[in-house]
C-alpha positions in Angstrom: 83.8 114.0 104.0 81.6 117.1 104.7 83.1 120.2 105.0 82.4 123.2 107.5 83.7 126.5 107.8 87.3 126.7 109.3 88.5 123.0 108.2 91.6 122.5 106.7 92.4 120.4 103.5 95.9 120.8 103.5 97.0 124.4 102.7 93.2 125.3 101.6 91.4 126.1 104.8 87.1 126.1 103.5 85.1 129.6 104.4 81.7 128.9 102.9 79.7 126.6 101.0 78.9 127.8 97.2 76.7 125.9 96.1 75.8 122.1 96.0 74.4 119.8 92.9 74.2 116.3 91.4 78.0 116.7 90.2 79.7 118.6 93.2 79.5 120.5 96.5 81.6 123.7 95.9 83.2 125.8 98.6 84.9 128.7 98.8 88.1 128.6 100.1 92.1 130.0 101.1 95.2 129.2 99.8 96.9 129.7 102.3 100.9 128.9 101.0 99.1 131.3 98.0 97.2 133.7 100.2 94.6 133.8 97.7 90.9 132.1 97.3 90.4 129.3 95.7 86.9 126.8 95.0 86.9 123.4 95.9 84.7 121.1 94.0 84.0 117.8 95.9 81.9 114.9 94.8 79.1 114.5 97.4 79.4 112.3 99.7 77.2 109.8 98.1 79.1 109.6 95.2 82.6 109.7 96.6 83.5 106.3 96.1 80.9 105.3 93.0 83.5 104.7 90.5 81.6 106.1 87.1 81.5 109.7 89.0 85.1 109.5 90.3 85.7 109.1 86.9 83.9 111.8 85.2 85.6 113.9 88.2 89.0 113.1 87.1 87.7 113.8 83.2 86.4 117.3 84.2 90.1 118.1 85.5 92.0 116.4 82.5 89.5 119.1 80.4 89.5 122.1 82.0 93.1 121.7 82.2 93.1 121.1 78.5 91.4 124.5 77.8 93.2 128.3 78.5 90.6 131.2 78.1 89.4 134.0 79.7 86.1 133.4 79.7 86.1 129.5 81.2 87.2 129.1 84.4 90.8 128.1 85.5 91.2 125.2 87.1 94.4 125.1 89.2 94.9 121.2 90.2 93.3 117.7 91.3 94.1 116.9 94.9 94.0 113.5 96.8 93.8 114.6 100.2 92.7 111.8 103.1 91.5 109.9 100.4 88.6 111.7 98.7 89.1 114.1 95.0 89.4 117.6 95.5 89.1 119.6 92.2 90.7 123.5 93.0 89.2 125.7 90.7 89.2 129.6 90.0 87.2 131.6 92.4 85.2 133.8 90.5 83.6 137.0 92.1 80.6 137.9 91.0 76.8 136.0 90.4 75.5 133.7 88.1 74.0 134.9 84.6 70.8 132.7 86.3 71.0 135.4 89.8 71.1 138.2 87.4 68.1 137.3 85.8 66.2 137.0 89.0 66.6 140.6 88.9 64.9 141.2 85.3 64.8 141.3 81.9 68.5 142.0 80.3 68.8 145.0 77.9 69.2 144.0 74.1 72.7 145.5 74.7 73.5 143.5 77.8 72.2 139.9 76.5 74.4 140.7 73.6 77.4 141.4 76.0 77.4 138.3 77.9 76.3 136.0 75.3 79.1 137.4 73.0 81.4 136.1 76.0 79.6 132.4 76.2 79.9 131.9 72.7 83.8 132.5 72.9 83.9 130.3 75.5 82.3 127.4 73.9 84.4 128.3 70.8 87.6 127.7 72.3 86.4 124.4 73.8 85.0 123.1 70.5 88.3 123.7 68.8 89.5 121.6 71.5 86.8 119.2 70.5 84.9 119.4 73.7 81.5 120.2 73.7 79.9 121.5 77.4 77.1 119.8 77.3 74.8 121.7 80.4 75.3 125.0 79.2 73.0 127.1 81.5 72.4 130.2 83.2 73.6 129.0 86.2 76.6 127.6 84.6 77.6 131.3 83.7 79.2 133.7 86.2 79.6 137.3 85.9 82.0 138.9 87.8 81.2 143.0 88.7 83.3 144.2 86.1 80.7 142.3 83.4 83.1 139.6 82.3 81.9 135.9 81.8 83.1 132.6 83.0 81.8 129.6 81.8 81.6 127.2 85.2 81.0 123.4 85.1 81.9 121.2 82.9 81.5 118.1 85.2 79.4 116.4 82.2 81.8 118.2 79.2 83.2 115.2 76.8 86.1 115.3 75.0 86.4 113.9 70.9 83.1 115.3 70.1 84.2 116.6 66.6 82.5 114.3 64.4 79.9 113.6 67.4 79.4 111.2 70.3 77.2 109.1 72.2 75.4 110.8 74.5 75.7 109.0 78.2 73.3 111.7 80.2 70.0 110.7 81.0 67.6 113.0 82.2 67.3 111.0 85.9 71.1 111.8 86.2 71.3 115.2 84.3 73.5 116.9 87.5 72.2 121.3 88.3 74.5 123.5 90.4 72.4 126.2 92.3 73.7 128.6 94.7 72.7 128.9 98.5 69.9 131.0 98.1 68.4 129.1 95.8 67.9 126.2 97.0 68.3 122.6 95.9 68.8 121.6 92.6 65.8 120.4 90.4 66.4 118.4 87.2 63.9 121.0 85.4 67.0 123.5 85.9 69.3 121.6 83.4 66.2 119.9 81.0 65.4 123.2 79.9 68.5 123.4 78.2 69.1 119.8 76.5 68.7 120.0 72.8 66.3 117.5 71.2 68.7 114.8 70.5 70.1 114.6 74.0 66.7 114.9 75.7 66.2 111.8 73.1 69.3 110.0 74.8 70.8 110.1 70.7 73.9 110.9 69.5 75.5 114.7 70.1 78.0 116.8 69.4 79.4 120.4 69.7 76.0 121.7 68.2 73.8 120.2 71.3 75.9 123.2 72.9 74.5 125.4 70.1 70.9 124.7 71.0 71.8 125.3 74.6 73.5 128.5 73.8 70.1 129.9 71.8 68.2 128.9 74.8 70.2 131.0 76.9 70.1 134.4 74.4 66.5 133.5 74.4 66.2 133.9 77.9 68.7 136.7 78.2 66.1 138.6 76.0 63.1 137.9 77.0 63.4 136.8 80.3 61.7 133.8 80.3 62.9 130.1 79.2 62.8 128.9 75.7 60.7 125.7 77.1 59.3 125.4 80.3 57.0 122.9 81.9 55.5 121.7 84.9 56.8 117.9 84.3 60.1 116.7 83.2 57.6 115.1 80.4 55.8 117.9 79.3 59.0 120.3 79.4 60.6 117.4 77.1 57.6 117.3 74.8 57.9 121.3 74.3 61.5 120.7 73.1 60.7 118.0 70.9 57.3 119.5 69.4 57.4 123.2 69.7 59.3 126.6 69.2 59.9 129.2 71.4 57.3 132.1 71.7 59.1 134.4 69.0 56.5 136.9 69.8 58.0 137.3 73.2 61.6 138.9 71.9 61.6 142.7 72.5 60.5 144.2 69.6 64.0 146.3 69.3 65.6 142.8 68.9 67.9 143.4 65.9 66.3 141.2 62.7 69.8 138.9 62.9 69.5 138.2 66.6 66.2 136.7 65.3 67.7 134.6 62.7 70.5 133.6 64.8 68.4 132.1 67.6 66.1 130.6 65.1 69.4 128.9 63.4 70.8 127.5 67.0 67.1 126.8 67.9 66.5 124.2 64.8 65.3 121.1 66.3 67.0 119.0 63.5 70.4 119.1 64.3 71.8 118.9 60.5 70.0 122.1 59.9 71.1 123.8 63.1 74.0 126.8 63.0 77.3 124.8 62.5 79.6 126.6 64.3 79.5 128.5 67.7 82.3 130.5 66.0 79.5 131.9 63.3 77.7 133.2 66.6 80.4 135.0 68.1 80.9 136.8 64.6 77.5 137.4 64.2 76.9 139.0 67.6 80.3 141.2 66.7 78.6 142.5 63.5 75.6 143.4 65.6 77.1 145.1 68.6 79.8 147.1 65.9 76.3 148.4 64.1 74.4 149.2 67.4 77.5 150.7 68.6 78.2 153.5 65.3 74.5 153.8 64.4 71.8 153.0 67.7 69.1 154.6 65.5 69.9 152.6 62.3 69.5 149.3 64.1 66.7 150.3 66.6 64.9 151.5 63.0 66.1 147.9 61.3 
């Protein structure tokens, strides 16, 4: 059922419309037994009764429930109401890593920041053995006080430790965008599929490895990783070229470099392991920039 401003699901009365994509509408919303707000995610309306996305609804709710960290976003329950799935979900305050970088480039320090956050994120779900799977910019909120949430996991899959059939095809690959930004395109989430799930092969935890190089490419450059005016020629870039390394700032420390050229291996036996590695990585960096600027910028 559509929802407007000023309805009432039981105690959640909706305020706005956040955003709408292949996987969900999502409004904001008040708890009002709570007095706090809240985001509903509903499947839309031409999906509410298909039984494959009802199902990977009630999948994204037994996940996020699985998973406590402060840098993915809470999900607080699964409602039936009138007969259509509600998901309730964290309201986060803030915009998407994807809004931000309307704005501009990201500082070296900045990219580092944020993509320090993403990484912990995916590293707590990969322990879980859950990989994301449409790790994006616009998948990642930042709220004003610079903290990360990692948003969506509407096409996550659990048991992906020793890897796992991939069921996304590019026709039904799902985007989120927000209001002002239109409606979703499937160029928004191809950008970001590694090789072997543009390919419709087998993944695991380290397609969200490629994802998460593509997003610290863009954070630092401010440009995608692979871009194209076709689905076709977009996939062909992923499957046939590398980034433009030229492109990073030429401050970019020298193991930011090697890191992204690790997660950004097309063959996913010689890609970085572990997300964890990242996270550690990006620690060892920021600790250096942080006690000798001048060292690294001279690095």
């Amino acid at each position: 059922m559509p929802l407007t401003p000023g309805s009432k699901l039981g105690i959640y009365e909706v305020v706005a419309p956040l955003g709408a994509g292949g996987m969900g509408e999502v409004y904001r919303a008040r708890d009002t037994k709570l007095g706090r707000d809240v985001a509903i995610k509903a499947l839309p309306p031409q999906f509410a009764q298909d039984p494959d996305r009802l199902a990977r609804f009630e999948r994204e709710a037994r996940l996020l429930a699985s998973l406590s960290h402060p840098n993915i976003a809470n999900i607080f329950g699964l409602e039936d109401i009138d007969g259509h799935r509600y998901l309730i979900l964290e309201f986060i305050e803030g915009e998407t890593l994807s809004q931000r970088l309307d704005h501009g480039t990201l500082s070296i320090d900045e990219s580092l920041k944020i993509c320090r956050q993403v990484a912990s994120a995916l590293e707590s779900a990969h322990e879980a053995s859950i990989a994301h799977r449409d790790l994006k910019p616009g998948n990642v909120m930042i709220t004003p006080a610079g903290d990360v949430k990692v948003l969506d996991f509407g096409l996550a899959k659990g048991g992906v430790g020793s890897g796992t059939g991939s069921d996304v095809s590019l026709s039904h690959s799902p985007t989120l965008t927000h209001q002002h930004t239109g409606a979703g395109v499937i160029l928004g989430t191809a950008a970001y599929m590694s090789p072997e799930q543009a390919r419709g092969r087998t993944v695991d935890k380290r397609t969200d490895i490629w994802s998460f190089g593509c997003v610290l490419y863009e954070c630092l450059t401010g440009r995608q990783a692979f871009a194209g005016d076709t689905v076709s020629d977009l996939i062909a870039k992923i499957l046939e070229r590398d980034p433009d390394w030229d492109a990073l700032p030429s401050r970019t420390p020298s193991r930011i470099r090697d890191l992204l050229k690790r997660c950004l291996e097309k063959d996913a036996r010689q890609r970085l392991r572990d997300i964890g590695d990242a996270r550690i990585e990006i620690d060892n960096v920021m600790a250096a920039r942080t006690s000798s600027p001048e060292a690294m910028a001279a690095a």
